[in-house]
ZAVODREN-490900 format. One record per residue (C-alpha): x negated, y, z negated. Coordinates in steps of 0.02 Angstrom, whole numbers, plus 32768, in hexadecimal, padded with zeros to 4 digits. Layout:
BEGIN
node px = X	py = Y	pz = Z
...
END
This chain:
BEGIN
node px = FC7F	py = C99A	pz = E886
node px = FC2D	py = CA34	pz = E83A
node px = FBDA	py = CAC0	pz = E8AB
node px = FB40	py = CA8A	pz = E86F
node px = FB65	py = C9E4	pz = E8B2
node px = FB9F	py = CA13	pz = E96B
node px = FAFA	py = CA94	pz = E967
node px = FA68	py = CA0E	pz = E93F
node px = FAE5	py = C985	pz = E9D2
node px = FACE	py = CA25	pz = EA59
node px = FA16	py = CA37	pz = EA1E
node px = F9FE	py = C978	pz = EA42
node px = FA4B	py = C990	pz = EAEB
node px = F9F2	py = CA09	pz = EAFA
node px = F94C	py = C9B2	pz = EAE7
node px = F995	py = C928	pz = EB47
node px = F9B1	py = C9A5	pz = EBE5
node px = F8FF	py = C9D1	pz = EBD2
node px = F8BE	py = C92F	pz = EBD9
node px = F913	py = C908	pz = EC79
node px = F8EE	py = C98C	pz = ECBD
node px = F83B	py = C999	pz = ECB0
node px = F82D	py = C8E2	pz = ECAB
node px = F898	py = C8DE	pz = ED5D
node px = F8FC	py = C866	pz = ED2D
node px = F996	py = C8A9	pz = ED94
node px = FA2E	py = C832	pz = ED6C
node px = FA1E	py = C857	pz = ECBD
node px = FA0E	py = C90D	pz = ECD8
node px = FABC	py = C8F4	pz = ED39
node px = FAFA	py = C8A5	pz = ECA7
node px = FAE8	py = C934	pz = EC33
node px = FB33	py = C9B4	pz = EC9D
node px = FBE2	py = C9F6	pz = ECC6
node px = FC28	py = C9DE	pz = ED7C
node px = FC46	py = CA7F	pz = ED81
node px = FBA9	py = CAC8	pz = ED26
node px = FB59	py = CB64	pz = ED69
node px = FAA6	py = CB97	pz = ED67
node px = FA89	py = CC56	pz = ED7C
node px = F9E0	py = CC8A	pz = EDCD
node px = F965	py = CCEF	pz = ED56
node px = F9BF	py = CDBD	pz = ED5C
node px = FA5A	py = CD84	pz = EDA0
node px = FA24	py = CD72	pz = EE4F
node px = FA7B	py = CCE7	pz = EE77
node px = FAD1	py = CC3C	pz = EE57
node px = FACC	py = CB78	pz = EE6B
node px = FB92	py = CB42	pz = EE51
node px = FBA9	py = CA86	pz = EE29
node px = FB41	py = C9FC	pz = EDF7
node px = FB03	py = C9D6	pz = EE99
node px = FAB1	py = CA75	pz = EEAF
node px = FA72	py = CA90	pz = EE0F
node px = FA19	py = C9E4	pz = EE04
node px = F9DC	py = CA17	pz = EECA
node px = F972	py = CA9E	pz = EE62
node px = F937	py = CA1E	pz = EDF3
node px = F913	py = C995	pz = EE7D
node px = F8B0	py = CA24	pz = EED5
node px = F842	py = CA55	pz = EE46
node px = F823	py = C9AA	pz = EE2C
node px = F7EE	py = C994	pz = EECE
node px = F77D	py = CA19	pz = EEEE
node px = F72D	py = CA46	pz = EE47
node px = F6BF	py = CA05	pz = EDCC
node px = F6D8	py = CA29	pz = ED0D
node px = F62F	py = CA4C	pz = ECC0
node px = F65F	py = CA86	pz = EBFE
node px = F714	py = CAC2	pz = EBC1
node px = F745	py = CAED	pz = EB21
node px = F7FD	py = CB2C	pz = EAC5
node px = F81D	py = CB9D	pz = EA28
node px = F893	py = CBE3	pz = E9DA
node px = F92C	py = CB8A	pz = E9F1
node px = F9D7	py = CBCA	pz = E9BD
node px = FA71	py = CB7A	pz = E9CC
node px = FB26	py = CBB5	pz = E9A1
node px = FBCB	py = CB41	pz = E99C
node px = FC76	py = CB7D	pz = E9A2
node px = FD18	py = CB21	pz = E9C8
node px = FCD5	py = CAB6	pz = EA5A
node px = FC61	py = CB2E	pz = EAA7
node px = FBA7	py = CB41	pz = EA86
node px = FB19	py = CBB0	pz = EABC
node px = FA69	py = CB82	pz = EAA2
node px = F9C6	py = CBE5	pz = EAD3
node px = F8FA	py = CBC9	pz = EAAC
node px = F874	py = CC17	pz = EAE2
node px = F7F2	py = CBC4	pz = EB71
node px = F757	py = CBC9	pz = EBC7
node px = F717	py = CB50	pz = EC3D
node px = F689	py = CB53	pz = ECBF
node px = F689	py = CAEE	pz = ED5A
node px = F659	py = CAD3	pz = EDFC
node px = F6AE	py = CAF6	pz = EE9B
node px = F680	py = CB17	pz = EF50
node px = F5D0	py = CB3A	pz = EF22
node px = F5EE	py = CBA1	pz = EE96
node px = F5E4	py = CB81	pz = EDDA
node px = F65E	py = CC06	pz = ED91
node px = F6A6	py = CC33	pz = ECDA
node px = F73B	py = CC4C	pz = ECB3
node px = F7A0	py = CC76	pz = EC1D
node px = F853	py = CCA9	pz = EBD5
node px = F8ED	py = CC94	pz = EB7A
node px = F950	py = CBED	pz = EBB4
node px = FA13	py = CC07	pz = EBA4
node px = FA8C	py = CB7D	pz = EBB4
node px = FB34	py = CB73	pz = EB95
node px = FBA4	py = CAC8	pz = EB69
node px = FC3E	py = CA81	pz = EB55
node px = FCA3	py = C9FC	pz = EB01
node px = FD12	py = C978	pz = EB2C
node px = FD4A	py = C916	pz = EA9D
node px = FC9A	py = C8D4	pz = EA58
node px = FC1C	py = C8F6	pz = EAE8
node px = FBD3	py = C99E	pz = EB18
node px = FBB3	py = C9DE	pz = EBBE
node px = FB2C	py = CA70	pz = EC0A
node px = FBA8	py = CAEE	pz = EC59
node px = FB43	py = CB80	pz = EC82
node px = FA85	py = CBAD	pz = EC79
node px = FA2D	py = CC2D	pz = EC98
node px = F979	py = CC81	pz = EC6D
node px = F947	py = CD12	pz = EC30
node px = F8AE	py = CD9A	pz = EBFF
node px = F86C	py = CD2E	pz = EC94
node px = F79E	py = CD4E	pz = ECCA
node px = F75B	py = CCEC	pz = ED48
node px = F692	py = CD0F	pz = ED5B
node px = F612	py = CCBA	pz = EDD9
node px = F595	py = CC7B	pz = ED68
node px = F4DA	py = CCB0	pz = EDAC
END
């Protein structure tokens, strides 16, 4: 398989994680994630360790927000030898305890492969702004 090839299969899961994600749909999210992934909070300041506690995010987003638009750029992808790292660009506005807020960034996930299937390791998110829209 070509670097090419493993880049446009972690773009697809990426796009794949997305969906789930903002579509809820939990057990697939699971799917598509390491055991052992880790999601590091926006400037380092702090960590969800294992799949359980990164999907809790997830769950709790789902729970108590409300997507109104969201929308990805720039996406880069780079394959080596079993490991991948993929960003894009976001911004998404949505509702939550009363608030409508915008917020935008760099996404950055990390993945690994076992034999043919990929796996999110590590995520994280960066340049993050987070504004209460008026």
């Amino acid at each position: 398989m070509t670097v090419r090839e493993e880049a446009q299969q972690v773009l697809s899961l990426l796009n794949r994680i997305n969906e789930a994600g903002f579509g809820c749909d939990l057990s697939l999210l699971a799917e598509l994630l390491d055991d052992a992934v880790v999601m590091v909070y926006p400037g380092f300041g702090g960590r969800a360790e294992g799949k359980d506690a990164v999907l809790a995010g997830f769950e709790d987003f789902c729970a108590n927000a409300r997507v109104i638009e969201h929308s990805e750029s720039d996406h880069q992808v780079d394959a080596v030898g079993g490991t991948a790292v993929a960003s894009f660009r976001f911004e998404i506005v949505y509702e939550r305890g009363g608030g409508t807020y915008r917020s935008k960034g760099r996404d950055l996930w990390v993945f690994g492969r076992e034999g043919e299937r990929w796996r999110a390791r590590w995520r994280t998110m960066l340049d993050l702004s987070e504004e209460l829209e008026a």
